[in-house]
PQR file with spaces between the fields and no chain letter, atoms N, CA, C, O and H, PARSE charges and radii, in Angstrom:
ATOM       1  N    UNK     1      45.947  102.867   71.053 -0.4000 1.5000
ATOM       2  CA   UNK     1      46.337  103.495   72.302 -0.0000 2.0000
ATOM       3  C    UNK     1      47.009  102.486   73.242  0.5500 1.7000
ATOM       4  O    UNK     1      47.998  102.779   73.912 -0.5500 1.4000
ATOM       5  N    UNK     2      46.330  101.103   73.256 -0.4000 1.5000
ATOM       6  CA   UNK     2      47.359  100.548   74.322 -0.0000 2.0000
ATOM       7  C    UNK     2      48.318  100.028   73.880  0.5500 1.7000
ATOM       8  O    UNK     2      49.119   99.522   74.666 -0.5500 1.4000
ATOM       9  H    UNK     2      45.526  100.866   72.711  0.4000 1.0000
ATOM      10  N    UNK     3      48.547   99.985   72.497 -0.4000 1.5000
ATOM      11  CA   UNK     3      49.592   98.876   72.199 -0.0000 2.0000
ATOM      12  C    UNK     3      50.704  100.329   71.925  0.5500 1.7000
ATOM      13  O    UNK     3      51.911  100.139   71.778 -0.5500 1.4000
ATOM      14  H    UNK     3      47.896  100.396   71.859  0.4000 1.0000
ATOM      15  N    UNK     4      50.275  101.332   71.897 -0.4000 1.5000
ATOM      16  CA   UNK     4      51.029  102.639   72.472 -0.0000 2.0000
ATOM      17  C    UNK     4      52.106  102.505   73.868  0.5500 1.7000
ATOM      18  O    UNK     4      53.270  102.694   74.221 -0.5500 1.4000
ATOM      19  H    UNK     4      49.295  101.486   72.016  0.4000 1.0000
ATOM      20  N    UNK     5      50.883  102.074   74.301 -0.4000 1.5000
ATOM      21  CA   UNK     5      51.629  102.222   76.438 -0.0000 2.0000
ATOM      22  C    UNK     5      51.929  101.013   76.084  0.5500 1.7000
ATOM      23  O    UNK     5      53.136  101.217   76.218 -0.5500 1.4000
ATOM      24  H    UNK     5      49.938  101.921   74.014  0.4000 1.0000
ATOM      25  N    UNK     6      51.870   99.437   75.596 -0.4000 1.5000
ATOM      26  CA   UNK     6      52.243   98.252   76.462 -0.0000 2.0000
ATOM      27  C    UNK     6      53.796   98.148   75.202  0.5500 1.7000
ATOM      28  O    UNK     6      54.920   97.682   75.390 -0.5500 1.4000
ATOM      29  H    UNK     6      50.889   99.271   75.488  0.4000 1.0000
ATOM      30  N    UNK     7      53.299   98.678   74.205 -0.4000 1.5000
ATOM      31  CA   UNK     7      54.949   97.875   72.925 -0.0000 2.0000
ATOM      32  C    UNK     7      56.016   99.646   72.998  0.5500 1.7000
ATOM      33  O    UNK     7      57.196   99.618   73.346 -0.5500 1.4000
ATOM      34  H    UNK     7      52.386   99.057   74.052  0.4000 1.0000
ATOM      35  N    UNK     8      55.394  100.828   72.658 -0.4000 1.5000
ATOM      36  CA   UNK     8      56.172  101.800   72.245 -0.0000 2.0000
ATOM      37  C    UNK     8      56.500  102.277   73.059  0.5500 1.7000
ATOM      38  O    UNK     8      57.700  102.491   72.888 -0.5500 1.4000
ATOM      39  H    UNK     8      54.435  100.851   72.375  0.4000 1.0000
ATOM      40  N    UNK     9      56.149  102.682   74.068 -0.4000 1.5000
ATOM      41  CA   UNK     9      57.017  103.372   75.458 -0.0000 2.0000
ATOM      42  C    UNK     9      57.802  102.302   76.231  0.5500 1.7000
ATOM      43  O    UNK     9      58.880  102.708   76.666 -0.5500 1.4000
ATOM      44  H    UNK     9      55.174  102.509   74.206  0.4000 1.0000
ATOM      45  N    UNK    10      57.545  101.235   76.452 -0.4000 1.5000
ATOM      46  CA   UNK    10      58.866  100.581   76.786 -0.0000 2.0000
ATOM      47  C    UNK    10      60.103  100.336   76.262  0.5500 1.7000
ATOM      48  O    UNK    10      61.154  100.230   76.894 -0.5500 1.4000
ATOM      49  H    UNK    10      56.670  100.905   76.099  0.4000 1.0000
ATOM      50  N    UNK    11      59.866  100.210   74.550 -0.4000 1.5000
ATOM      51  CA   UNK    11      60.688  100.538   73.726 -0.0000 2.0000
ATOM      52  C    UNK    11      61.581  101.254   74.034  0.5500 1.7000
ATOM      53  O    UNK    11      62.740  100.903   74.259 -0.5500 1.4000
ATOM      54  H    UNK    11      59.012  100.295   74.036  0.4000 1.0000
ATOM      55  N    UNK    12      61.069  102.508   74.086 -0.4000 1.5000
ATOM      56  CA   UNK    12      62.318  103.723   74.032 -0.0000 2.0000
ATOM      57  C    UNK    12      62.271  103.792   75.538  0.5500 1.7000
ATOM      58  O    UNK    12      63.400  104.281   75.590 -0.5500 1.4000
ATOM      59  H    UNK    12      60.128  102.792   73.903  0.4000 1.0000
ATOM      60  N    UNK    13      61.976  103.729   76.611 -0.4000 1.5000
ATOM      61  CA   UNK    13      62.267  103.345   77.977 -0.0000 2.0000
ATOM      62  C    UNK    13      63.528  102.539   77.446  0.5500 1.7000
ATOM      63  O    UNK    13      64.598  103.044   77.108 -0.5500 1.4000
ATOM      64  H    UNK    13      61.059  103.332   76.569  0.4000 1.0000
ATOM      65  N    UNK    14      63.233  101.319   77.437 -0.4000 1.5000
ATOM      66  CA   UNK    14      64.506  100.140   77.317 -0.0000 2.0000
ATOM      67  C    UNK    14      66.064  101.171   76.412  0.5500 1.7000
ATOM      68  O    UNK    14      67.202  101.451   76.787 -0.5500 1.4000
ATOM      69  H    UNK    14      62.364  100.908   77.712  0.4000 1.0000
ATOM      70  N    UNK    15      65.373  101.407   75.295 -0.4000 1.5000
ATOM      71  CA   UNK    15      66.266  102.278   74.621 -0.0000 2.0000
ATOM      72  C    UNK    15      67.045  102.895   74.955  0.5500 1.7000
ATOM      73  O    UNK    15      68.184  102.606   74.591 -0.5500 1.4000
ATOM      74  H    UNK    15      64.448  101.179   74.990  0.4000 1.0000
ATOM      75  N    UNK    16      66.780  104.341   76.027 -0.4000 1.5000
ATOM      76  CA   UNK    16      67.510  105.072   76.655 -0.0000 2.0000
ATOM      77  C    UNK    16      68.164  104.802   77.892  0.5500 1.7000
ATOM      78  O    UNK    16      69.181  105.377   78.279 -0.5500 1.4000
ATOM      79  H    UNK    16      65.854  104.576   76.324  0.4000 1.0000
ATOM      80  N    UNK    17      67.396  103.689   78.647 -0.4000 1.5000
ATOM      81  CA   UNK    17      68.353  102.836   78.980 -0.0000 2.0000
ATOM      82  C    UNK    17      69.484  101.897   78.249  0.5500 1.7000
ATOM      83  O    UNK    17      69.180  100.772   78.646 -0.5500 1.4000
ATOM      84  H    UNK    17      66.569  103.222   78.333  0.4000 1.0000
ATOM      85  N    UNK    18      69.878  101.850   77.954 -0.4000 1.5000
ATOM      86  CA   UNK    18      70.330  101.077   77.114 -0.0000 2.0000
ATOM      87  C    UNK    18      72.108  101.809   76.639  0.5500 1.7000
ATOM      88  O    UNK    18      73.268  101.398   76.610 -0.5500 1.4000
ATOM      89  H    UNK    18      70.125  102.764   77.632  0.4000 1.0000
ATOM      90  N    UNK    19      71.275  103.230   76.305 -0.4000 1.5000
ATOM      91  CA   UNK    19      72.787  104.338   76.235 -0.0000 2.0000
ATOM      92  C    UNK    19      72.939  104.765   77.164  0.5500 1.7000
ATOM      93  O    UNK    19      73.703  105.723   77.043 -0.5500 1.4000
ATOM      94  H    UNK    19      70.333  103.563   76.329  0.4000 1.0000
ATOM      95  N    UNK    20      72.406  104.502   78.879 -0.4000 1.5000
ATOM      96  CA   UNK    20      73.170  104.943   79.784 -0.0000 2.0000
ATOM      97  C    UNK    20      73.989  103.679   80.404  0.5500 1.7000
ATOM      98  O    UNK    20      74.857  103.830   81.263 -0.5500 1.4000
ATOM      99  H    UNK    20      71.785  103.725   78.977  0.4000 1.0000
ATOM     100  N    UNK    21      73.550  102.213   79.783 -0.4000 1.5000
ATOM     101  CA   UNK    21      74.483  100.809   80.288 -0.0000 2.0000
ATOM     102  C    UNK    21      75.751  101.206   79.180  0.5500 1.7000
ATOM     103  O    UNK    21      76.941  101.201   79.496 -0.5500 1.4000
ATOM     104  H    UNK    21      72.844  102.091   79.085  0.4000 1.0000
ATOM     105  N    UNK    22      75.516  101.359   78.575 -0.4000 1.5000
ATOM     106  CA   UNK    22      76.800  101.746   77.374 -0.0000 2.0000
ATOM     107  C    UNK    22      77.633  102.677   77.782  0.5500 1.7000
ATOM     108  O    UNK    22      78.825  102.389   77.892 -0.5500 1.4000
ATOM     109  H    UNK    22      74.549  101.363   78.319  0.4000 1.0000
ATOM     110  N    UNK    23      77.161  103.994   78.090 -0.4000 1.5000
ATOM     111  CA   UNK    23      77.678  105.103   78.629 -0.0000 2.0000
ATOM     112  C    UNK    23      78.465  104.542   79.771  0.5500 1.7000
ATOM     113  O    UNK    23      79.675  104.767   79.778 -0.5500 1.4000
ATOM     114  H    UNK    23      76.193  104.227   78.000  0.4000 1.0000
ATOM     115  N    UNK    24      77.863  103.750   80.865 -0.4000 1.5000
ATOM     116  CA   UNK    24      78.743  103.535   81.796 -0.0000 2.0000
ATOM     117  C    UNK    24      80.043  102.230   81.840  0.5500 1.7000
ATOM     118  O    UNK    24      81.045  102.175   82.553 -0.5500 1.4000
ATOM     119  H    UNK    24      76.880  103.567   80.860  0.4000 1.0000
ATOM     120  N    UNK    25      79.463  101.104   80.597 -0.4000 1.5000
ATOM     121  CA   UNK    25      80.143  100.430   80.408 -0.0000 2.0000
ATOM     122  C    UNK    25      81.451  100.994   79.951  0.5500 1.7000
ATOM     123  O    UNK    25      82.458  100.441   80.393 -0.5500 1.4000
ATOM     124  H    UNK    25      78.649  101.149   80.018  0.4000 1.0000
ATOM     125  N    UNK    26      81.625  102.207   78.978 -0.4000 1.5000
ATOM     126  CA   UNK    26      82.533  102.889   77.993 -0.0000 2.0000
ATOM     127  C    UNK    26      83.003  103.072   79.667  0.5500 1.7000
ATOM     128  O    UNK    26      83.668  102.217   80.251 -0.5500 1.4000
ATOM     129  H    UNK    26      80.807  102.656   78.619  0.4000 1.0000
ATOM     130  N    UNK    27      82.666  103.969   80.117 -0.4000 1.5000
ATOM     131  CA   UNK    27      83.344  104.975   81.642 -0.0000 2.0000
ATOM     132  C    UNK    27      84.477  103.718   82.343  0.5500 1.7000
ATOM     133  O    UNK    27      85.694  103.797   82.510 -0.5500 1.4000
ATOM     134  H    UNK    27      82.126  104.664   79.643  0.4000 1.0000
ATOM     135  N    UNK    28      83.629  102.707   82.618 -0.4000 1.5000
ATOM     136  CA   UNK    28      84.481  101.827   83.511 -0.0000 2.0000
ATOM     137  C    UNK    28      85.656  101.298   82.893  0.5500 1.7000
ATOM     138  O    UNK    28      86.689  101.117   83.537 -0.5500 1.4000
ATOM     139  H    UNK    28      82.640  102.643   82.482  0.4000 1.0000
ATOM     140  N    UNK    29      85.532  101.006   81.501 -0.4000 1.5000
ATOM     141  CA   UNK    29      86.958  100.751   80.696 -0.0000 2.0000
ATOM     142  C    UNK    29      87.520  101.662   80.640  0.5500 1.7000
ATOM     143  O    UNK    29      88.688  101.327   80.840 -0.5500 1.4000
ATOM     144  H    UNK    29      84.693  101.154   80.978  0.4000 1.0000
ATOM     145  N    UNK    30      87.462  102.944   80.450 -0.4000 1.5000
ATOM     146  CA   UNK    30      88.414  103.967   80.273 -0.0000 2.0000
ATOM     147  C    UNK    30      89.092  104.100   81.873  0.5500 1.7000
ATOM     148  O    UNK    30      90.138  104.722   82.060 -0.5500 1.4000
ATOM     149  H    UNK    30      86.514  103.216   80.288  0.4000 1.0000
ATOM     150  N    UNK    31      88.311  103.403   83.017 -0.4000 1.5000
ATOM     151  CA   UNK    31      88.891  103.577   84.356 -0.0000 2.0000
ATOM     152  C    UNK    31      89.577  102.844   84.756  0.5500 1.7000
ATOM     153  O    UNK    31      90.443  103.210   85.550 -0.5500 1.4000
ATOM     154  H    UNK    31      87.462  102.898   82.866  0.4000 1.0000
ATOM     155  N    UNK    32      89.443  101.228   84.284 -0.4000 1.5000
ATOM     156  CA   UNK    32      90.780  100.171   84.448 -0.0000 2.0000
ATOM     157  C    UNK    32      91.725  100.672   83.643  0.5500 1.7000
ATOM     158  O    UNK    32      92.839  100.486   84.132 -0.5500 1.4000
ATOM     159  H    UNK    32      88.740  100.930   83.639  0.4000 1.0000
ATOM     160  N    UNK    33      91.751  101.233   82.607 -0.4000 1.5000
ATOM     161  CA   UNK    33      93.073  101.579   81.285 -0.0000 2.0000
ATOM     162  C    UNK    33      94.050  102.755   82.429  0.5500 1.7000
ATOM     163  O    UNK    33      95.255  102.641   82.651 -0.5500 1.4000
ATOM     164  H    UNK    33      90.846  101.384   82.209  0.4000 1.0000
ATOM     165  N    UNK    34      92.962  104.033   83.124 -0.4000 1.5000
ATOM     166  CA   UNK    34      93.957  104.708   83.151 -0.0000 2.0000
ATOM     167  C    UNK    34      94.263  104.131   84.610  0.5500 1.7000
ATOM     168  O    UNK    34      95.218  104.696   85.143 -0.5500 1.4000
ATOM     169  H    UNK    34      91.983  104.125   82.944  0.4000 1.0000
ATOM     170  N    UNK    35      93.488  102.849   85.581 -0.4000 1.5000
ATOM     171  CA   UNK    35      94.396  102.818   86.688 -0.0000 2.0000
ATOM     172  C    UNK    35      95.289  101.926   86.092  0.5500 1.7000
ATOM     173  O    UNK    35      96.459  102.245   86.304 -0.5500 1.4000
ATOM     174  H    UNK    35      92.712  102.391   85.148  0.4000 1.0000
ATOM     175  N    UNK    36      95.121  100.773   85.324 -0.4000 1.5000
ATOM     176  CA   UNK    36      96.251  100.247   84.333 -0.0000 2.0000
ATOM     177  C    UNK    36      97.807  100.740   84.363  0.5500 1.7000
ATOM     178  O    UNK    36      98.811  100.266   84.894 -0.5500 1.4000
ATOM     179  H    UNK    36      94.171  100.514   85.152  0.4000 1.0000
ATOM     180  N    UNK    37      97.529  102.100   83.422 -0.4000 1.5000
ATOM     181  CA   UNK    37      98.403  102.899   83.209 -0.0000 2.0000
ATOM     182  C    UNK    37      99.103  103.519   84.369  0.5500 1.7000
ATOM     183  O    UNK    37     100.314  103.666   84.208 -0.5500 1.4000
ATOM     184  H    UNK    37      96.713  102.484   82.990  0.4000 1.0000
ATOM     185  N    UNK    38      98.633  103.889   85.430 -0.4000 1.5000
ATOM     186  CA   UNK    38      98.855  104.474   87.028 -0.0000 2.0000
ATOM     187  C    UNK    38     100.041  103.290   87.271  0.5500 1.7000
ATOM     188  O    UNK    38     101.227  103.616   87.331 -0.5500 1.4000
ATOM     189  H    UNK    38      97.649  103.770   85.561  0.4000 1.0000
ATOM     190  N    UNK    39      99.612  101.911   87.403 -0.4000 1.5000
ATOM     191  CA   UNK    39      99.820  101.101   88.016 -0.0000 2.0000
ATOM     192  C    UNK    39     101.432  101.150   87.134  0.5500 1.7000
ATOM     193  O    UNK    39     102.413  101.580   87.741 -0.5500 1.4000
ATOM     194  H    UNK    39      98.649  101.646   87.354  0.4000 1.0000
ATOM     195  N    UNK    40     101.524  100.799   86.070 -0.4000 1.5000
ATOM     196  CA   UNK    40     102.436  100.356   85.467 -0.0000 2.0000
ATOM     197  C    UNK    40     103.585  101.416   85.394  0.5500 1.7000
ATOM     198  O    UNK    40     104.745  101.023   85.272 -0.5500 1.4000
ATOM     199  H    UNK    40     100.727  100.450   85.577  0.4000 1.0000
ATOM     200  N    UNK    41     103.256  102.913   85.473 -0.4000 1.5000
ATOM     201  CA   UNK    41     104.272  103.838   85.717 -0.0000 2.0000
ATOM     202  C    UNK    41     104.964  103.848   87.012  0.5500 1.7000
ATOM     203  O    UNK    41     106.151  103.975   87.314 -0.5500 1.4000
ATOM     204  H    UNK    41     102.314  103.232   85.572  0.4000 1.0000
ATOM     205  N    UNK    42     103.508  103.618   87.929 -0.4000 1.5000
ATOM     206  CA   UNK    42     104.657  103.618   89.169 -0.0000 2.0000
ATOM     207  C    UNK    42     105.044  102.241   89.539  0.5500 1.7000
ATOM     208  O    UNK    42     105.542  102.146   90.661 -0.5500 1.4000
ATOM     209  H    UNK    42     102.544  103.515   87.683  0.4000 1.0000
ATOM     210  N    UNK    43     104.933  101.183   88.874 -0.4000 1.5000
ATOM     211  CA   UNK    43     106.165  100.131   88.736 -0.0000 2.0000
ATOM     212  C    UNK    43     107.204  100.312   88.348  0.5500 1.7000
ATOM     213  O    UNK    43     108.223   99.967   88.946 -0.5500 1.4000
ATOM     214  H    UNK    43     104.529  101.260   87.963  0.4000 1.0000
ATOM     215  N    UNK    44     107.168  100.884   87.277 -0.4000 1.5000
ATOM     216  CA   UNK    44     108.321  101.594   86.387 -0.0000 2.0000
ATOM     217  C    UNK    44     109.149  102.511   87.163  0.5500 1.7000
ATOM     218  O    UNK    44     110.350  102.250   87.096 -0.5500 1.4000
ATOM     219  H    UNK    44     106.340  101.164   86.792  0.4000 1.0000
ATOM     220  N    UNK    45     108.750  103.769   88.062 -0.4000 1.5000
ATOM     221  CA   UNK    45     109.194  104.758   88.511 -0.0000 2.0000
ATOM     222  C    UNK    45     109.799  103.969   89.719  0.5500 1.7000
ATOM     223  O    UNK    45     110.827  104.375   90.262 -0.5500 1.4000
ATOM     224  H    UNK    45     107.775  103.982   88.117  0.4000 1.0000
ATOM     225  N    UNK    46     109.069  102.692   90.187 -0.4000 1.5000
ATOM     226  CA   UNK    46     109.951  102.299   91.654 -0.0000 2.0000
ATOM     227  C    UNK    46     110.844  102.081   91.243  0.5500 1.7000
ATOM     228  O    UNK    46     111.749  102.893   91.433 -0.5500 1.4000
ATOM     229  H    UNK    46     108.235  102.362   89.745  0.4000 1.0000
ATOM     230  N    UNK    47     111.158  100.688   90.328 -0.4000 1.5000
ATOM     231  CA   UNK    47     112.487   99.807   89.801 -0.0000 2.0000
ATOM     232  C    UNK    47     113.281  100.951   89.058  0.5500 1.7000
ATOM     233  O    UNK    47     114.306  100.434   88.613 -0.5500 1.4000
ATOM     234  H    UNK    47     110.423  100.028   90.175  0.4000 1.0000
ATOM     235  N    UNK    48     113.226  102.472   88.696 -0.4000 1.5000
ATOM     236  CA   UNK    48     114.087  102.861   88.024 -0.0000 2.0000
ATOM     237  C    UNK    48     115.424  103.211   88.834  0.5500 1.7000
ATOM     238  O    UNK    48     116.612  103.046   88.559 -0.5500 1.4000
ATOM     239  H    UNK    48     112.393  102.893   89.057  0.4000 1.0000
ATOM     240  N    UNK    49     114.763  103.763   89.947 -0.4000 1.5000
ATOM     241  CA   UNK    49     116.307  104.058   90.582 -0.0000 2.0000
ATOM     242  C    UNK    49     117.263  102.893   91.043  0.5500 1.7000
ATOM     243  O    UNK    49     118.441  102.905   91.399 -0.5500 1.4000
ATOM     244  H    UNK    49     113.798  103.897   90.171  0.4000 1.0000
ATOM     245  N    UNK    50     116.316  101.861   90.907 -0.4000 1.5000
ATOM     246  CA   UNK    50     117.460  100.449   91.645 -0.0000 2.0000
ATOM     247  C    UNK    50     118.326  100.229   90.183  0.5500 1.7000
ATOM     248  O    UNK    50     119.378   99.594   90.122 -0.5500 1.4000
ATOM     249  H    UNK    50     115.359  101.852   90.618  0.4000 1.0000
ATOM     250  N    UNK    51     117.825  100.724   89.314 -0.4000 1.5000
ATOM     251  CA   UNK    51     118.675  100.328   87.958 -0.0000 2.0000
ATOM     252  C    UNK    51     119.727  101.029   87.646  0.5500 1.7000
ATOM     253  O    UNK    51     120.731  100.647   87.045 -0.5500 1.4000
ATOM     254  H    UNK    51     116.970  101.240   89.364  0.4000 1.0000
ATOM     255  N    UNK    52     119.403  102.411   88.205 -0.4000 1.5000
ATOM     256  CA   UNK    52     120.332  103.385   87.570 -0.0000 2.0000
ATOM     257  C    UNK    52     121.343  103.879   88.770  0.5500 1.7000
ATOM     258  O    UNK    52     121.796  105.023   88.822 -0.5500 1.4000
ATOM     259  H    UNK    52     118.588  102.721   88.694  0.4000 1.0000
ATOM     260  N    UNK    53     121.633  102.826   89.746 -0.4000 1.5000
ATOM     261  CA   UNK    53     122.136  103.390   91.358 -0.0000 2.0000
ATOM     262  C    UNK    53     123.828  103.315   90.292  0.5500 1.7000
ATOM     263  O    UNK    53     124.076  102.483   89.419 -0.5500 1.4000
ATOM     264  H    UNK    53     121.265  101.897   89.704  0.4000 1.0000
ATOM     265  N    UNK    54     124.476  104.134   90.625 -0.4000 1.5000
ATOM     266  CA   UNK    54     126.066  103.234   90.392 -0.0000 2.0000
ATOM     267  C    UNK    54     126.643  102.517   91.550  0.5500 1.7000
ATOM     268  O    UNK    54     126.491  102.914   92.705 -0.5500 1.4000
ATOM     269  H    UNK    54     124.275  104.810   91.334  0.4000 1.0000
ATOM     270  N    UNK    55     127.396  101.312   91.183 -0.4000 1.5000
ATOM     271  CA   UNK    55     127.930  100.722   92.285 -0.0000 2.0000
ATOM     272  C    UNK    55     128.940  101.634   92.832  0.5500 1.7000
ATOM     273  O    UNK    55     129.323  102.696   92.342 -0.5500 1.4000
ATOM     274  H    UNK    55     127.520  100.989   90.245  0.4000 1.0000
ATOM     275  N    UNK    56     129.389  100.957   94.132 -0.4000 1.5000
ATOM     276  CA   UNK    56     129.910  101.851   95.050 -0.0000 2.0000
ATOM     277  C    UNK    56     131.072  101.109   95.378  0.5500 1.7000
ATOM     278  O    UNK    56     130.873  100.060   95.989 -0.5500 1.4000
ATOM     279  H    UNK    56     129.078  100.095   94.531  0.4000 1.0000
ATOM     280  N    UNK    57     132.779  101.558   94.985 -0.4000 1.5000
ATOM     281  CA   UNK    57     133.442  100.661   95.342 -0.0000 2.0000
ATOM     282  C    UNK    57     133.390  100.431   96.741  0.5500 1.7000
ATOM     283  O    UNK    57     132.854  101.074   97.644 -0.5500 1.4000
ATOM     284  H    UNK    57     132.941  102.411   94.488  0.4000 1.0000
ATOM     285  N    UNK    58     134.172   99.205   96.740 -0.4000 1.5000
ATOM     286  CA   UNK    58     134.331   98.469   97.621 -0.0000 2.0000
ATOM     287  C    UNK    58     135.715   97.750   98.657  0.5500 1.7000
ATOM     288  O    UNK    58     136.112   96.701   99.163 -0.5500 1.4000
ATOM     289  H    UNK    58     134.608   98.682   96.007  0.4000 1.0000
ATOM     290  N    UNK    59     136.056   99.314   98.480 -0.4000 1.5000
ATOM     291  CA   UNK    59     137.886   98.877   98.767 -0.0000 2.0000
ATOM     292  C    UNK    59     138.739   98.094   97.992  0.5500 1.7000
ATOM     293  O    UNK    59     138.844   98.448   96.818 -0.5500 1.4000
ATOM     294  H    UNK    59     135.734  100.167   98.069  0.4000 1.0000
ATOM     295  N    UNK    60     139.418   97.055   98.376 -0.4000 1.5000
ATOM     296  CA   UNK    60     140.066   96.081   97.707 -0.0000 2.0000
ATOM     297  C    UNK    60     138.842   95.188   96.882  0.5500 1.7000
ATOM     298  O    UNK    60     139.381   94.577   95.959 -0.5500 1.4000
ATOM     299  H    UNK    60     139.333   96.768   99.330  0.4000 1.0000
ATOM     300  N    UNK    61     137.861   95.015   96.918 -0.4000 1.5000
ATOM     301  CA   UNK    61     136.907   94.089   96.021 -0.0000 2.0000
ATOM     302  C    UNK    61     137.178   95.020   94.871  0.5500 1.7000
ATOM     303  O    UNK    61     137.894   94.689   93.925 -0.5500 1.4000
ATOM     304  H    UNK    61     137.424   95.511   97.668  0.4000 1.0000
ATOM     305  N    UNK    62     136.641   96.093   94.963 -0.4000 1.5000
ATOM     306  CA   UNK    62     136.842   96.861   93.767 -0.0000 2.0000
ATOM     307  C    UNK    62     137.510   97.193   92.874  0.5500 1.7000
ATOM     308  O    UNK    62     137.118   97.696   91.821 -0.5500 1.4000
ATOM     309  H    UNK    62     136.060   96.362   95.731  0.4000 1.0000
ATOM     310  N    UNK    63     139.285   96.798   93.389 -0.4000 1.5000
ATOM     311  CA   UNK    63     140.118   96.736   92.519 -0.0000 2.0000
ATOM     312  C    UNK    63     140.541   95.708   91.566  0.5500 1.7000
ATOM     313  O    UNK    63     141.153   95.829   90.505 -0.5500 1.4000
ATOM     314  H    UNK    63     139.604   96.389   94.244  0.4000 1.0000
ATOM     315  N    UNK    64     139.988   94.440   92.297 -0.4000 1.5000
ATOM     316  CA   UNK    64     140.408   93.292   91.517 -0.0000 2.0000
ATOM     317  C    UNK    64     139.984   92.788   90.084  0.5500 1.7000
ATOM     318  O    UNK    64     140.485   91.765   89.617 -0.5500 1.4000
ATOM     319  H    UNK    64     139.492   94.342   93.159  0.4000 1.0000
């Protein structure tokens, strides 16, 4: 009986703790990836229009 309460219920105490540090460890990586991903599109989405502007002549510069 006690080596019940002092070895086997902490066991699976620790245990099921154990898949909710996991559970949340998994959560927080999947939350840097998709602000990751956030981050890097709208880097992408700023610099696209500076890429794709057409130049604009420039009077006589433009002809030369």
């Amino acid at each position: 009986m006690l080596f019940e309460i002092f070895v086997t219920v902490p066991s699976l105490v620790m245990a099921e703790i154990a898949w909710f540090v996991r559970f949340a460890v998994a959560l927080t990586c999947l939350l840097v990836l998709f602000a990751g991903a956030i981050g890097a599109v709208g880097l992408r989405w700023r610099r696209e229009p500076a890429q794709g502007r057409p130049v604009r002549n420039r009077g006589a510069e433009a002809s030369v």
